[in-house]
C-alpha positions in Angstrom: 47.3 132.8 114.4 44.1 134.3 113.5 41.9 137.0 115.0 38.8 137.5 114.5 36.9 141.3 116.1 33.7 142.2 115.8 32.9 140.4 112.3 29.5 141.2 110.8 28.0 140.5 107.5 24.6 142.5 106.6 22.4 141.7 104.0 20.2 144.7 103.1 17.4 144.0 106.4 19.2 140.5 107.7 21.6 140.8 109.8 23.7 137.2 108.8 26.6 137.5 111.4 26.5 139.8 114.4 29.6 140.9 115.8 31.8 137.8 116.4 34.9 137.8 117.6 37.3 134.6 118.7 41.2 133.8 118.2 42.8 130.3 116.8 46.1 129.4 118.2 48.7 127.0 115.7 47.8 123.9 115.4 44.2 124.3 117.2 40.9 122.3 116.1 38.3 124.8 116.6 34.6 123.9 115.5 32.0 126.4 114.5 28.8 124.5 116.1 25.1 125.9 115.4 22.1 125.2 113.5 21.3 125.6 109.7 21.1 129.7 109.1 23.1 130.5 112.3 26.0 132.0 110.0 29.0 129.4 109.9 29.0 129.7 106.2 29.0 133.1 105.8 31.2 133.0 108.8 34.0 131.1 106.7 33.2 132.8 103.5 34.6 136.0 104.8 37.5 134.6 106.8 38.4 133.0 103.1 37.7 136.4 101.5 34.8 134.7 99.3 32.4 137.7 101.6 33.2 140.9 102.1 32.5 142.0 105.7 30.1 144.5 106.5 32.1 145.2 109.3 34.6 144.1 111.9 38.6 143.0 111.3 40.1 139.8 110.4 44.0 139.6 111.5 46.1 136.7 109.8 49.5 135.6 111.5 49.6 139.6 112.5 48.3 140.7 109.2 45.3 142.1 108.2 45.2 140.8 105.0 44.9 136.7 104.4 47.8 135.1 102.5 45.6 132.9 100.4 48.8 130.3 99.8 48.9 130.4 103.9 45.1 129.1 103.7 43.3 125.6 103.0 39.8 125.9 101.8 37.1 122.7 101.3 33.5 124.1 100.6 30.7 122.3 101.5 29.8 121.4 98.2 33.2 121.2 96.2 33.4 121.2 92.4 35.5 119.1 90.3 36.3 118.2 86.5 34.6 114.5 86.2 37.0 113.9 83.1 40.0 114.9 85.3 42.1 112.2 87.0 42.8 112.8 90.9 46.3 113.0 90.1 46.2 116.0 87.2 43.1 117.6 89.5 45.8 117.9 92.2 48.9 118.8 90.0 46.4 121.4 88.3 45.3 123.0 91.7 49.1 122.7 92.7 50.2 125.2 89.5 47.3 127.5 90.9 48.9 127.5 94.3 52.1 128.9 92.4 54.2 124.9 93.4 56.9 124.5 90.8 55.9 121.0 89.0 58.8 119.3 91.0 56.9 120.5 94.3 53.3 119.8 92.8 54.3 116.4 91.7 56.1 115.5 95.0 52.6 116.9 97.6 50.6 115.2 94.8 51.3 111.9 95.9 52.3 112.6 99.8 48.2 114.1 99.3 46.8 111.4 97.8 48.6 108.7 99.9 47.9 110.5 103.1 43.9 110.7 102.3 44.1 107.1 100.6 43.5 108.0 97.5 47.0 106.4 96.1 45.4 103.8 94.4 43.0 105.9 92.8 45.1 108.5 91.4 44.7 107.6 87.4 40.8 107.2 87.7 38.7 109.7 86.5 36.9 111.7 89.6 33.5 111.5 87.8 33.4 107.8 88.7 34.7 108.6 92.6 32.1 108.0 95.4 31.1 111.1 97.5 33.6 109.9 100.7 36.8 109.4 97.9 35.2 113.3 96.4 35.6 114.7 99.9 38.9 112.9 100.3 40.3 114.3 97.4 38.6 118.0 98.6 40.6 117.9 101.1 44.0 116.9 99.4 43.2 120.1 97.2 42.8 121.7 100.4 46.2 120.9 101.5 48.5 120.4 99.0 50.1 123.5 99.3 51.1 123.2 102.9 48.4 125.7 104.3 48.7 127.0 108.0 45.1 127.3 108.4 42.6 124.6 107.0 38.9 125.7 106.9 36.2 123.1 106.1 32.5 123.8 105.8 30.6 121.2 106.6 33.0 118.7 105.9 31.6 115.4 106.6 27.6 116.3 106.0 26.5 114.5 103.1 28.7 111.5 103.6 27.7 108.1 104.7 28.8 106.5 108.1 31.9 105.5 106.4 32.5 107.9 104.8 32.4 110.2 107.8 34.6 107.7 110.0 37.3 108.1 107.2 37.1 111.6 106.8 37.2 112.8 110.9 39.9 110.3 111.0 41.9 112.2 108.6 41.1 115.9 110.2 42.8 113.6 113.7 45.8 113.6 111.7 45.4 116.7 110.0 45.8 118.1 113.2 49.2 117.9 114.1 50.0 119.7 110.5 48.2 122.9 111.1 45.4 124.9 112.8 41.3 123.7 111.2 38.6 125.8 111.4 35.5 123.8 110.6 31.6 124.0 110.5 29.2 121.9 112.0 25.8 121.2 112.8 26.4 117.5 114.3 27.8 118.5 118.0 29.1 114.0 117.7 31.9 115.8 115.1 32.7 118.3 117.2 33.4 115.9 119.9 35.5 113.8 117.8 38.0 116.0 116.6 38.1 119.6 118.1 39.5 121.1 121.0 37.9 124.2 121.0 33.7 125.0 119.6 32.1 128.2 119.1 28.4 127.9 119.1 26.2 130.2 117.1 22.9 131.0 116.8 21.6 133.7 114.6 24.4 134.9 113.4 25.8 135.5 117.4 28.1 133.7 119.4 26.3 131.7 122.4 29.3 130.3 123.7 33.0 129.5 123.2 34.9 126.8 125.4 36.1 123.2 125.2 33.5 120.8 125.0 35.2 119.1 128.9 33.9 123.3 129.7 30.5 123.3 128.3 29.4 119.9 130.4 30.9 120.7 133.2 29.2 124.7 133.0 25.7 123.1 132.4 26.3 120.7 135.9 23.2 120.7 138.5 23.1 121.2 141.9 20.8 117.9 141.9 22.0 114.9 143.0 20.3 111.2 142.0 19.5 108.6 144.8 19.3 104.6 143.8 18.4 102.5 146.6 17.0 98.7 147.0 14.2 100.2 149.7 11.0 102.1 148.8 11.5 106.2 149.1 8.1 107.5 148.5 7.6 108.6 152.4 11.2 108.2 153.7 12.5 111.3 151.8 9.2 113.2 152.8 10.6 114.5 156.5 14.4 115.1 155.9 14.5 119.0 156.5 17.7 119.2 154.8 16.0 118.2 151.8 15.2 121.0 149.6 13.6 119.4 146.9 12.8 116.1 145.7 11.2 114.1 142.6 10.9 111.1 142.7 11.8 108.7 139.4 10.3 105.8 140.9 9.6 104.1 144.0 13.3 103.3 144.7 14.9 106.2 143.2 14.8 110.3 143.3 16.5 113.4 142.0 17.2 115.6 145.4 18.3 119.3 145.7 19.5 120.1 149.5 19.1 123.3 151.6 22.8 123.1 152.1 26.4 120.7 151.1 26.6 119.5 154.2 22.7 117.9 153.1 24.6 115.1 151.7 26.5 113.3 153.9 23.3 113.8 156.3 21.4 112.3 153.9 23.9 108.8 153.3 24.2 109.0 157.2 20.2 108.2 156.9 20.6 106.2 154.8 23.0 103.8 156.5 21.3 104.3 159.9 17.7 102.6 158.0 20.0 100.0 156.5 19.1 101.6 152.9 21.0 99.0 150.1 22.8 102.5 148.3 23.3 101.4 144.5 23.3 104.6 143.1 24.3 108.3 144.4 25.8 111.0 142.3 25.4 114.5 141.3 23.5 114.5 137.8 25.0 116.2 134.9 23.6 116.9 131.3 24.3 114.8 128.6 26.6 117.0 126.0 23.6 117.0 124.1 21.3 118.7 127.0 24.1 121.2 128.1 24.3 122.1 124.0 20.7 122.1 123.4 20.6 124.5 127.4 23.2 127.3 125.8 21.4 127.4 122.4 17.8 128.0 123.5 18.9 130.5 125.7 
């Protein structure tokens, strides 16, 4: 659906995005992961045609040019008309997305029903909370049936709540159509996305599924629990490459070979060692992310 070569943005001596590149497929939930200042927004300002690209080529559905009625935008900080009901906010958005009134005032309510906002639909938006102000974002977003749905930053300045409702709407949203969203909270990513793309000044550090990212960032190092005390028992096993130990029951072992293991739990049963724990440790998904960005 969308591809993406060689994007760059340059402001006169900073270089905002660096030549990124990536494809989204239909109905893929693709998160843009990084830092503040690692370019998502400028990222999505250009894919959106809000930025001009120094450089690079967007394709659209095989087109180089974005069909803006083929796109759903939420900023991260939208803007709306406090003295403007949610139901003639969306009907006015609706006439600028070129719907006939029959169609504006029939996605008008499917909107506002779908992002539970029915109820609210005569009230004026300057009395809405922030969560029912991004709700309603992203019923603007969608009211004319977009293909692609970019959100920047959707759920950052919401409360827990708020946030719940919000990702539990994008769960939905995507079996509509393809999202594109930032993020700097890697726990969002995880919620909704298939897919992240992890920048870091302005360049891409990685692109994968999140399953991918854990499983890249595994360790050759494998953690030992037992009920008896290790501190000289590990000391003389020559298959043992390295060890350290966590406490006096338990240690975090590298072996000079696989095969290490099963001499090691063959030890381990001939001492009569009590085994409660042995596995091969793994980053959290915080670790591996925290690993690829530093890098």
């Amino acid at each position: 659906m969308l591809t993406v070569q060689q994007l760059t943005k340059k402001y006169k001596n900073q270089l905002a995005v660096d030549g990124l590149s990536f494809t989204i497929a239909s109905n893929q939930c693709v998160a843009l992961l990084g830092p503040n200042g690692s370019g998502k927004t400028t990222t999505l300002n250009m894919l959106t045609r809000l930025l001009t690209p120094t450089a690079g080529t967007i394709q659209f559905l095989g087109k180089a040019n974005i069909n803006r009625h083929e796109l759903g935008y939420l900023p991260q900080y939208p803007a709306f008309h406090p003295w403007m009901t949610a139901a003639e906010y969306l009907h006015f958005v609706g006439k600028l997305s070129g719907l006939s009134k029959k169609k504006r005032k029939q996605n008008s309510g499917e909107m506002l029903a779908f992002v539970g906002l029915e109820d609210a639909k005569n009230k004026r938006i300057g009395g809405f909370s922030g969560g029912m102000k991004q709700r309603l974002g992203l019923a603007q977003a969608m009211i004319h049936e977009p293909k692609l749905l970019i959100l920047d930053e959707p759920v950052s300045a919401l409360d827990p709540e708020g946030r719940r409702d919000v990702l539990n709407i994008m769960q939905e949203l995507k079996k509509r159509m393809a999202i594109l969203f930032s993020t700097h909270v890697l726990h969002d990513a995880e919620q909704v996305c298939d897919h992240i793309i992890m920048l870091k000044d302005g360049r891409m550090k990685w692109s994968g599924s999140l399953v991918d990212l854990k499983h890249m960032q595994q360790t050759e190092t494998f953690v030992l629990k037992v009920s008896e005390n290790l501190i000289n028992w590990l000391s003389d096993k020559r298959y043992i490459r390295d060890f350290h130990l966590l406490s006096s029951n338990a240690a975090e072992i590298t072996f000079n070979h696989k095969e290490g293991r099963n001499l090691l739990l063959t030890d381990c049963l001939k001492d009569r060692f009590t085994i409660m724990r042995f596995e091969q440790k793994s980053y959290s998904l915080e670790e591996a992310y925290m690993e690829v960005v530093n890098q």
